[in-house]
C-alpha positions in Angstrom: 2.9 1.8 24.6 3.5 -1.8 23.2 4.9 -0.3 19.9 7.5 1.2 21.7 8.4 -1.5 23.4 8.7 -3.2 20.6 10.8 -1.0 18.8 13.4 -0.6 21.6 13.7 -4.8 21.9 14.0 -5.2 17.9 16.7 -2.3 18.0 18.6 -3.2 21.0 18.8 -7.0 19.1 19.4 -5.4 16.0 22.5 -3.6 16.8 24.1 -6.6 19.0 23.5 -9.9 16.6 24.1 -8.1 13.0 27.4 -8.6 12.9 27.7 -12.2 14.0 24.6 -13.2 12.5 25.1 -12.1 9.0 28.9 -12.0 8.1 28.3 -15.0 6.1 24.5 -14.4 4.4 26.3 -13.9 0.7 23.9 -10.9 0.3 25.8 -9.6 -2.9 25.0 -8.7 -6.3 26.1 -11.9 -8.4 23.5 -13.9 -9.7 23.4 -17.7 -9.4 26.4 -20.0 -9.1 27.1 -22.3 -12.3 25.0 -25.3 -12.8 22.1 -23.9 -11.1 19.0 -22.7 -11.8 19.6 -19.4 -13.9 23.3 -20.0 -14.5 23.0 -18.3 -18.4 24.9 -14.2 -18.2 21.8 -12.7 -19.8 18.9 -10.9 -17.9 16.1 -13.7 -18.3 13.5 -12.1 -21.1 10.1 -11.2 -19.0 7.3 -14.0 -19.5 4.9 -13.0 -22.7 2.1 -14.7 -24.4 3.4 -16.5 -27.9 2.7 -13.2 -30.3 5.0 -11.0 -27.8 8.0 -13.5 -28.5 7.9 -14.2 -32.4 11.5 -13.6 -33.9 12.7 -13.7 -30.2 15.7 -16.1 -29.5 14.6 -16.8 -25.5 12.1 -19.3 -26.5 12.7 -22.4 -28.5 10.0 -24.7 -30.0 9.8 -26.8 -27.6 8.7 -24.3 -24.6 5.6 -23.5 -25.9 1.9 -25.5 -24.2 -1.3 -24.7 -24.2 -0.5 -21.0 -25.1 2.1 -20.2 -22.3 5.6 -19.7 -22.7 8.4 -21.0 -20.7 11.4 -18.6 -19.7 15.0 -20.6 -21.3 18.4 -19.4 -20.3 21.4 -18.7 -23.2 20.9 -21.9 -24.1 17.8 -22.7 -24.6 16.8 -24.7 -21.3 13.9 -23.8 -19.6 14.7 -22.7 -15.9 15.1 -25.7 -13.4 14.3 -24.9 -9.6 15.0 -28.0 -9.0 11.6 -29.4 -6.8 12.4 -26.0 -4.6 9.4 -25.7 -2.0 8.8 -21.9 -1.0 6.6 -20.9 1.4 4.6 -17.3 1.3 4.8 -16.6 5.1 1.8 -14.6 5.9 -1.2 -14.1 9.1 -4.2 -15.2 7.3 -3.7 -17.6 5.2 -5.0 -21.7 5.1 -2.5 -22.6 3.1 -5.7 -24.4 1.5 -6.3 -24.3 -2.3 -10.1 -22.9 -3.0 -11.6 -24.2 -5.7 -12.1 -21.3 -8.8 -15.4 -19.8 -8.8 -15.3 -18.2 -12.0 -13.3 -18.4 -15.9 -10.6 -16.1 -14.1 -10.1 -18.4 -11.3 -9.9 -21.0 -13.4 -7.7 -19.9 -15.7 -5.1 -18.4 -13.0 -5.2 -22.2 -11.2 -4.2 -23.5 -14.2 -1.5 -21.5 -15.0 0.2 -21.2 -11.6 0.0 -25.2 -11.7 1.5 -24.8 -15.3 4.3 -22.6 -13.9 5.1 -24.8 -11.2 5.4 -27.8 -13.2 7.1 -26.1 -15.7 9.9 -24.7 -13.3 9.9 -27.5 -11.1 9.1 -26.0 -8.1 5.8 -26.0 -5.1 4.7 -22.3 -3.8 2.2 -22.2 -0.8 0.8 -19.0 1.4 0.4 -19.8 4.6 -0.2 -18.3 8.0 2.7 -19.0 10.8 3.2 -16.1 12.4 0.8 -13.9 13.2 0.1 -9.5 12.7 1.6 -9.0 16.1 4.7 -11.2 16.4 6.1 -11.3 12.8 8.1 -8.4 13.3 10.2 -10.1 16.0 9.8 -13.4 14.5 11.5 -12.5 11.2 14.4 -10.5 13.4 14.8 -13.8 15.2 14.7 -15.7 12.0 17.3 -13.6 9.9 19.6 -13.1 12.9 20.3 -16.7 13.8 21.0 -17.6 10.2 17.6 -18.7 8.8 17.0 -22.9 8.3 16.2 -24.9 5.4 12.7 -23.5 4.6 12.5 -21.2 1.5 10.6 -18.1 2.8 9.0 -15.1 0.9 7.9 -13.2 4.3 4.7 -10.8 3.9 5.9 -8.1 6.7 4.2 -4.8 8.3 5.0 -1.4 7.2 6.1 0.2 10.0 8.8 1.7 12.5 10.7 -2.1 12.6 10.6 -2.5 9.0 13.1 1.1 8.9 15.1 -1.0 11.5 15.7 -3.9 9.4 16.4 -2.1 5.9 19.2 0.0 8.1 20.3 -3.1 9.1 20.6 -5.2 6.1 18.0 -7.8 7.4 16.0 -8.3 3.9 18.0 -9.2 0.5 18.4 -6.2 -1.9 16.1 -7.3 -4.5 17.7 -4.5 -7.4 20.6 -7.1 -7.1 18.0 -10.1 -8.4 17.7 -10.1 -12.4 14.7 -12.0 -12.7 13.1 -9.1 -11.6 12.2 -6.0 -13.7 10.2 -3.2 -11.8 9.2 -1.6 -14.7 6.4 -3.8 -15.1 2.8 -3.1 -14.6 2.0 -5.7 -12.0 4.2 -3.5 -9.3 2.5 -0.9 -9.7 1.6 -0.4 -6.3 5.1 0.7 -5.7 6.0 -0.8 -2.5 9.4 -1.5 -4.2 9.9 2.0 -4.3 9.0 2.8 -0.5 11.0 0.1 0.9 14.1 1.3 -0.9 17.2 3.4 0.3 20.3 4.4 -1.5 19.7 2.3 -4.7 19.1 -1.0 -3.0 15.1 -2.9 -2.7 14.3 -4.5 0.3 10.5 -5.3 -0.5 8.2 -5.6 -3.4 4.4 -6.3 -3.4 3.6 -8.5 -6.6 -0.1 -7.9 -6.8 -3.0 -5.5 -8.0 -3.0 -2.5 -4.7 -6.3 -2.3 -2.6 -8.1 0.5 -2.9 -8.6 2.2 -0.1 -10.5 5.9 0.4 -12.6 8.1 -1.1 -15.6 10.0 -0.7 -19.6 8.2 -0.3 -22.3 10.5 -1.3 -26.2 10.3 -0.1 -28.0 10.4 -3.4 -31.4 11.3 -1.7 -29.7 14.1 -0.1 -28.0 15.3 -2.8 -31.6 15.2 -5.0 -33.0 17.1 -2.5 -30.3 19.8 -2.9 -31.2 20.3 -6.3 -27.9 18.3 -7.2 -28.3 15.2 -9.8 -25.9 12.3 -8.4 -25.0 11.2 -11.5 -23.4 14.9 -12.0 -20.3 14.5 -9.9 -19.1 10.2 -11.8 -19.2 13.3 -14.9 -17.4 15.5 -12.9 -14.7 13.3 -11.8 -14.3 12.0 -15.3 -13.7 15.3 -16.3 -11.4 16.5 -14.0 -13.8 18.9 -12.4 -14.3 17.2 -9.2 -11.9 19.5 -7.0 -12.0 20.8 -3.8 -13.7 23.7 -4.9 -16.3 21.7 -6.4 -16.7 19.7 -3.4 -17.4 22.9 -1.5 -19.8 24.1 -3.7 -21.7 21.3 -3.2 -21.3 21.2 0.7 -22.4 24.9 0.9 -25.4 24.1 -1.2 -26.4 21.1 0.9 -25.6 22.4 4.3 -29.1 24.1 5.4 -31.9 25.0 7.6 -34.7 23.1 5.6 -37.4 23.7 8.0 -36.4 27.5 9.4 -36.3 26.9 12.9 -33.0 28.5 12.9 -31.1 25.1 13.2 -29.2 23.5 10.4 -31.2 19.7 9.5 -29.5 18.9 6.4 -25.1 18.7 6.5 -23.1 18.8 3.9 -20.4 16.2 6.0 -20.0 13.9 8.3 -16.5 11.7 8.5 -13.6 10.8 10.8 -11.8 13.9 11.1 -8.5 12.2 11.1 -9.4 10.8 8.0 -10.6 13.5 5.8 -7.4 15.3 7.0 -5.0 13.0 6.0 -7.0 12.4 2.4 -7.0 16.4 2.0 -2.9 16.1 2.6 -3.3 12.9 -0.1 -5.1 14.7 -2.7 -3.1 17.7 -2.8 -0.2 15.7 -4.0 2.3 16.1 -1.0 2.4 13.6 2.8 3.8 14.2 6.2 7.1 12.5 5.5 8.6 12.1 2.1 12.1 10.7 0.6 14.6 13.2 -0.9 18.3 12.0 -1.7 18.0 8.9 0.1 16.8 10.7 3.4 13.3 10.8 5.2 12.4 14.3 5.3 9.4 16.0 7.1 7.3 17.9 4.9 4.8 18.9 7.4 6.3 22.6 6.9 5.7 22.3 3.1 3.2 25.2 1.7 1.3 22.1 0.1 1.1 20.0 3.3 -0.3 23.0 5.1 -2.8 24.1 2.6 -4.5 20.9 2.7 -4.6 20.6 6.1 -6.1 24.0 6.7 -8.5 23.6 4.4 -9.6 20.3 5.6 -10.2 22.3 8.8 -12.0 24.7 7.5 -14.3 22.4 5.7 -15.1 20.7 8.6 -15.9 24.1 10.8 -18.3 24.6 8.2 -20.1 21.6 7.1 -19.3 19.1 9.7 -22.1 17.3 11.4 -21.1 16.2 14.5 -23.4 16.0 17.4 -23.1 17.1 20.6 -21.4 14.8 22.7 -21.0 12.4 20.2 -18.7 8.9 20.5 -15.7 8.8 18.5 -17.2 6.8 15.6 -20.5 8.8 15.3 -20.0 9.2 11.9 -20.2 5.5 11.1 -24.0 5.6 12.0 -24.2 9.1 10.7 -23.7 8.5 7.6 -26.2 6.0 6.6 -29.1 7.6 9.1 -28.8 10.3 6.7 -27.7 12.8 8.7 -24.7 14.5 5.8 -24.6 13.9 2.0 -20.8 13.1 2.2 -18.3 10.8 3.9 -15.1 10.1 3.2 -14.5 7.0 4.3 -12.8 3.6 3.0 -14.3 1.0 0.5 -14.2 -1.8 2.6 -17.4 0.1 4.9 -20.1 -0.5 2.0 -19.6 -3.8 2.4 -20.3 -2.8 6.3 -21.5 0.0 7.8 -23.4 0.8 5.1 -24.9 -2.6 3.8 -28.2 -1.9 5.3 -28.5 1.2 4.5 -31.7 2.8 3.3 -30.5 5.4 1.3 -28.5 4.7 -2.2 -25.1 5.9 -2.1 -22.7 6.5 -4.6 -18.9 6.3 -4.1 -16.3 8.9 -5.9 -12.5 9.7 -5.5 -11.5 12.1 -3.1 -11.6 15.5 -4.9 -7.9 17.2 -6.1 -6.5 19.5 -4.6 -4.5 22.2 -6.1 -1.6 20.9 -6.5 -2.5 17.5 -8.2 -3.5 16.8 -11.2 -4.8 13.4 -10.9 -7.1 11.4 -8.3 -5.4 9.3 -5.8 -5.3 7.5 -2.5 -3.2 5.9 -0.3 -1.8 2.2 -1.0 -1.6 0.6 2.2 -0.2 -3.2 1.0 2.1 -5.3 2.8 5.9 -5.9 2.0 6.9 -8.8 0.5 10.5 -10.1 1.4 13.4 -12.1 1.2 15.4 -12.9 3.9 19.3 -11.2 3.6 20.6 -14.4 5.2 20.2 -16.4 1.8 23.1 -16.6 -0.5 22.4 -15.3 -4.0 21.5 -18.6 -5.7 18.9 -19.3 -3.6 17.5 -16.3 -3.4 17.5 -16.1 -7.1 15.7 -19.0 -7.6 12.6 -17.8 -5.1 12.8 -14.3 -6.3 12.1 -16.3 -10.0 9.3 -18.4 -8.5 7.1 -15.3 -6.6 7.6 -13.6 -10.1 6.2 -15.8 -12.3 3.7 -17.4 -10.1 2.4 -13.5 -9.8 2.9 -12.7 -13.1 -0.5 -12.1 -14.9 -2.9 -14.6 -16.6 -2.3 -14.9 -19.9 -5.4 -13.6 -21.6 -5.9 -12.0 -18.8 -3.4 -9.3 -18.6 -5.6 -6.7 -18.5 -7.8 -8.3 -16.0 -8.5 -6.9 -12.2 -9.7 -10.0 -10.5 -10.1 -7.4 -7.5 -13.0 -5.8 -8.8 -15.6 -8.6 -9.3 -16.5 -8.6 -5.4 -17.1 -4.2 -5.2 -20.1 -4.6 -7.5 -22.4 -7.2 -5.0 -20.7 -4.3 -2.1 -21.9 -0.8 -4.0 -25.3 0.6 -5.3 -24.6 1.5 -8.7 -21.8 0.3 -11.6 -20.2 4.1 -11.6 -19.0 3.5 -7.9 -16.4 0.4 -9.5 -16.0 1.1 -13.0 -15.0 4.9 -12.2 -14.3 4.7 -9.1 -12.3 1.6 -7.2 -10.8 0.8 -10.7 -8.7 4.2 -10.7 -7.9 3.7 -6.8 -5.8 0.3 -7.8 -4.3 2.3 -11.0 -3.8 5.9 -9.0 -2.0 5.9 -5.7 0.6 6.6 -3.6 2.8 5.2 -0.6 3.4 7.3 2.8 6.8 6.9 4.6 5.8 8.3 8.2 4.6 4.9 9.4 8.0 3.5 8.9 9.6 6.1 11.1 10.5 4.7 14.6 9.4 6.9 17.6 6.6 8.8 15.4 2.5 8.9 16.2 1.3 10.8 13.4 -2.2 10.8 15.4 -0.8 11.7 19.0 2.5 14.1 18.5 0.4 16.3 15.3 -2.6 15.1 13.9 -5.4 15.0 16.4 -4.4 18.1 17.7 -5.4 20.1 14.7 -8.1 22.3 14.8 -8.6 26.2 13.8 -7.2 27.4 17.9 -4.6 25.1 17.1 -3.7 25.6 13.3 -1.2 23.2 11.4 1.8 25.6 10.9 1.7 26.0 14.8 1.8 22.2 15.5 4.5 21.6 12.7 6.7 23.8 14.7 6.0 22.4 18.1 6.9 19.1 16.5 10.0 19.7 14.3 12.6 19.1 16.5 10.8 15.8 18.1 10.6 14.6 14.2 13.9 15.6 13.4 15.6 13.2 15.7 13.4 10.8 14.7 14.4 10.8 11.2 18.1 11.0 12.4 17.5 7.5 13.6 15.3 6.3 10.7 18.1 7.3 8.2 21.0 6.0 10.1 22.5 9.1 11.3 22.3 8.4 15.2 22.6 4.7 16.8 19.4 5.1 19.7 16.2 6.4 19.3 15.7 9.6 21.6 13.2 8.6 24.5 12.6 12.1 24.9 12.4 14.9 22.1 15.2 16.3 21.5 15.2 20.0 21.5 18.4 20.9 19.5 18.3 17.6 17.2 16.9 19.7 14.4 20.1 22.2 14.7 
C-alpha cells in the first residue's frame, strides 16, 4: 500500500538524520532572547476588547484604536515582530485575499490588517505542498535545518504525524507563553491529541467542522405517523437516544402494501460509518490515551456495546439491495427508499441538493454511556517546526494567535455557519444541529497509529457471524505492537503481527 510505504521511508529517515539534524534547533523552554520581540518575564495578558482591560496594567493609553487593544510587555511597549513574514503552509490555498462578503468579513479583514500593522508583521496561507507529499516534505524540511522562511505548517493526522512527535520534529508549543489553551477558540482540541508526556506539538486555532450526524426523510417519517419537528424537541431535550432512534426505526420499517415484502426502511447508510458514529456516541473510540500511552480500547464493554448494537440495528432496519454498489446508500437516501441516514454535512450540499423530499438533519443519538451529543473533529494540525530556536518561534506562535484570535464584537460569532443554511431545508438543521457539532466533539487517536487500518484489520469485518469481541481478539496482539511503536517502546514497526507483542 502507498501508506506503508510511506511510513517505512519517513521512519527509516527519521531514525538516521535526528540526531545530526537537530542537535542545534534550540527547541527549549525559554522564551525570547533580550531585545526581542517579547523580551518582558511576564506571561503576555490574552487580547480583550477595552471593558475586559479597565484597571488592567498591560495596556497603556496609547494602545487603544478603533476599539482594539494592543498586547504591551512589562513595560508598556506594544509587541514588535519586527516586519517578520510568516507563511501558513497549507494544500489549497491562493494565498489570494477575497474580498468580504458580509459585516463579518469585513470586520475580521479589518482587524487582522489592524493586527498586522500593529505588531509589525505579514501572515499569508498558501498552498506549496500538496495532501500527498507534505508529510515527507516537512520531514525533509525540519531534518536539514529549515531556511529563512517563517512557517506555520497545516499537517495530516496520521501514522507520520506519531513519527515526528516521537521524534521531536514539531516545537513543543506548552513551552510558548503567548499561548494559553484554555481559551475558547481551541476548542477543537487538536492541542490535546497531538500531545504526549506534557509537551504540544500541534494546535488548530479555529472554529472545528462539523462533521456527522443523522438525515431524516420528513415525508417518510409523516407517513409513519411521526411529526419531524418531534425529534429537533427530542434532541433538545435529551431524549434523542439510541432507544429512541429504534423506536422510530421499528415504527417506520414496514410492509405498507402486504405483499409480504418490506417497502418502507427505517435505514439506509454506509455501514462503516454508522458503526464508527455508534462507537462516537457512546462516549468511548478504538484507541484512546491513558498515562501518556496509546491504548486499545476495542475490548472496552463501552466500545463493544456500541458496536453490537450498531449491528443489530442494521440486521434489522437496513435497506440495502440486493447486489448493491458500495455507495448505494448515497442514491438511497434521497430516492426515498429509508427515513434515516447517517451521513456527513457536507452531502446536503451534495448528494442531496436535488433531492425531492425535505430532510431534516439531527445529532447522532447517545448512547448509554454519554451524556451529551457529539461527533468526531477531524481538523488538521497546525505546526511549528522544532528546528527554530525559541525567539523565533515565539514571535510566530504570537502572530498565528492573534491573527486567529476572535473578532472583536464578534466573539461569539460562528462565521462557519452562514453557508449550512443555503445547504439544509429547514433553520432547526443549523441552529440545533451543526452549531452543537462545532461546540460538542471529540478527537480519535487510531489514525495516528503507524501500521493500523481501522477499516481492513477490524472494522469491515464486523457483522453478527463475525461479532466485535471475536475480531478484537483476533486483532490484539497485531494492535499491541503497533502501539509499542507509536509510543516509543520498540524502534521498527513489525511488518508482520506479532503474536506474543501483547505478552
Amino acid at each position: 500500500m502507498k501508506r506503508k510505504t510511506l511510513n517505512k521511508v519517513l521512519a527509516a529517515s527519521l531514525v538516521v538524520s535526528m540526531t545530526a539534524s537537530l542537535a542545534g534547533c534550540g527547541n527549549d523552554s525559554t522564551t525570547p532572547d533580550a531585545g526581542s520581540a517579547g523580551n518582558d518575564t511576564q506571561e503576555p495578558v490574552a487580547d480583550t476588547t477595552p471593558s475586559d482591560t479597565e484597571g488592567t496594567d498591560s495596556t497603556d493609553d496609547g494602545a487603544e484604536e478603533g476599539g482594539y487593544v494592543a498586547l504591551t510587555d512589562e513595560n508598556g511597549n506594544v509587541y514588535d515582530l519586527g516586519g517578520m513574514e510568516i507563511v501558513i503552509r497549507d494544500w489549497w490555498s491562493s494565498g489570494e485575499e477575497e474580498e468580504p462578503t458580509d459585516a463579518f468579513e469585513e470586520a475580521r479583514q479589518e482587524y487582522q490588517e489592524w493586527v498586522q500593522d500593529t505588531y509589525n508583521f505579514k501572515i499569508t496561507q498558501i498552498a506549496i505542498s500538496d495532501w500527498g507529499s507534505t508529510p515527507e516534505d516537512y520531514l525533509n524540511y525540519v531534518t536539514s535545518g529549515g531556511d529563512d522562511n517563517n512557517y506555520v505548517w497545516i499537517l495530516r493526522k496520521g501514522p507520520e504525524f506519531v513519527s515526528a512527535m516521537n521524534n521531536g520534529l514539531m516545537y513543543d508549543l506548552s513551552t510558548l507563553d503567548c499561548l494559553d489553551f484554555s481559551e475558547a477558540k481551541w476548542v477543537s482540541g487538536v492541542h490535546e491529541l497531538c500531545s504526549k508526556n506534557g509537551a504540544i506539538y500541534a494546535c488548530f486555532p479555529e472554529i472545528p467542522e462539523p462533521r456527522g450526524g443523522v438525515f431524516f426523510n420528513k415525508r417518510l417519517l409523516e407517513e409513519a405517523g411521526i411529526d419531524p419537528a418531534d425529534i429537533y424537541k427530542w434532541q433538545e431535550s435529551g431524549e434523542w437516544t439510541w432507544d429512541k432512534f429504534e423506536e422510530l426505526c421499528e415504527t417506520i420499517t414496514a410492509d405498507t402494501d402486504n405483499d409480504g415484502v418490506i417497502d418502507r426502511w427505517g435505514l439506509v447508510t454506509d455501514e462503516s460509518l454508522f458503526k464508527n458514529m455508534s462507537v462516537w456516541s457512546n462516549n468511548t473510540e478504538y484507541i484512546g490515551m491513558e498515562n501518556g500511552k496509546y491504548v486499545n480500547k476495542t475490548e472496552t464493554d463501552e466500545t463493544l456495546q456500541a458496536l453490537n448494537w450498531a449491528i443489530d440495528m442494521m440486521s434489522k432496519y437496513l435497506y440495502k439491495p440486493e447486489g448493491a454498489e458500495w455507495d448505494w446508500w448515497k442514491t438511497a437516501f434521497p430516492a426515498g427508499n429509508a427515513a434515516f441516514l447517517a451521513g456527513e454535512v457536507y452531502m446536503a450540499a451534495n448528494e442531496f441538493k436535488d433531492m425531492e423530499d425535505d430532510f431534516g438533519f439531527v445529532c447522532f443519538p447517545m448512547g448509554p454511556n454519554a451524556t451529551d451529543y457529539t461527533n468526531l473533529y477531524n481538523d488538521n494540525p497546525f505546526a511549528i517546526p522544532a528546528c527554530y530556536d525559541a525567539d523565533r518561534a515565539w514571535k510566530i506562535a504570537f502572530a498565528l494567535n492573534v491573527y486567529k484570535n476572535p473578532v472583536p464584537g464578534y466573539e461569539d460569532y460562528n462565521d462557519r455557519l452562514s453557508g449550512y443554511y443555503n445547504q439544509f431545508r429547514d433553520m432547526e438543521s443549523v441552529d440545533l444541529t451543526i452549531t452543537r457539532l462545532c461546540e460538542n466533539g471529540m478527537n480519535s487517536y487510531h489514525e495516528l497509529i503507524p501500521g493500523l487500518d481501522l477499516g481492513s484489520q477490524f472494522m469491515w469485518g464486523l457483522s453478527v457471524d463475525n461479532p466485535p469481541a471475536v475480531a478484537a481478539e483476533a486483532i490484539r496482539n497485531q494492535w499491541a505492537s503497533y502501539l509499542a511503536y507509536a509510543n516509543g517502546e520498540i524502534d521498527e514497526l513489525p511488518e508482520e503481527p506479532a503474536e506474543d507483542a501483547a505478552e
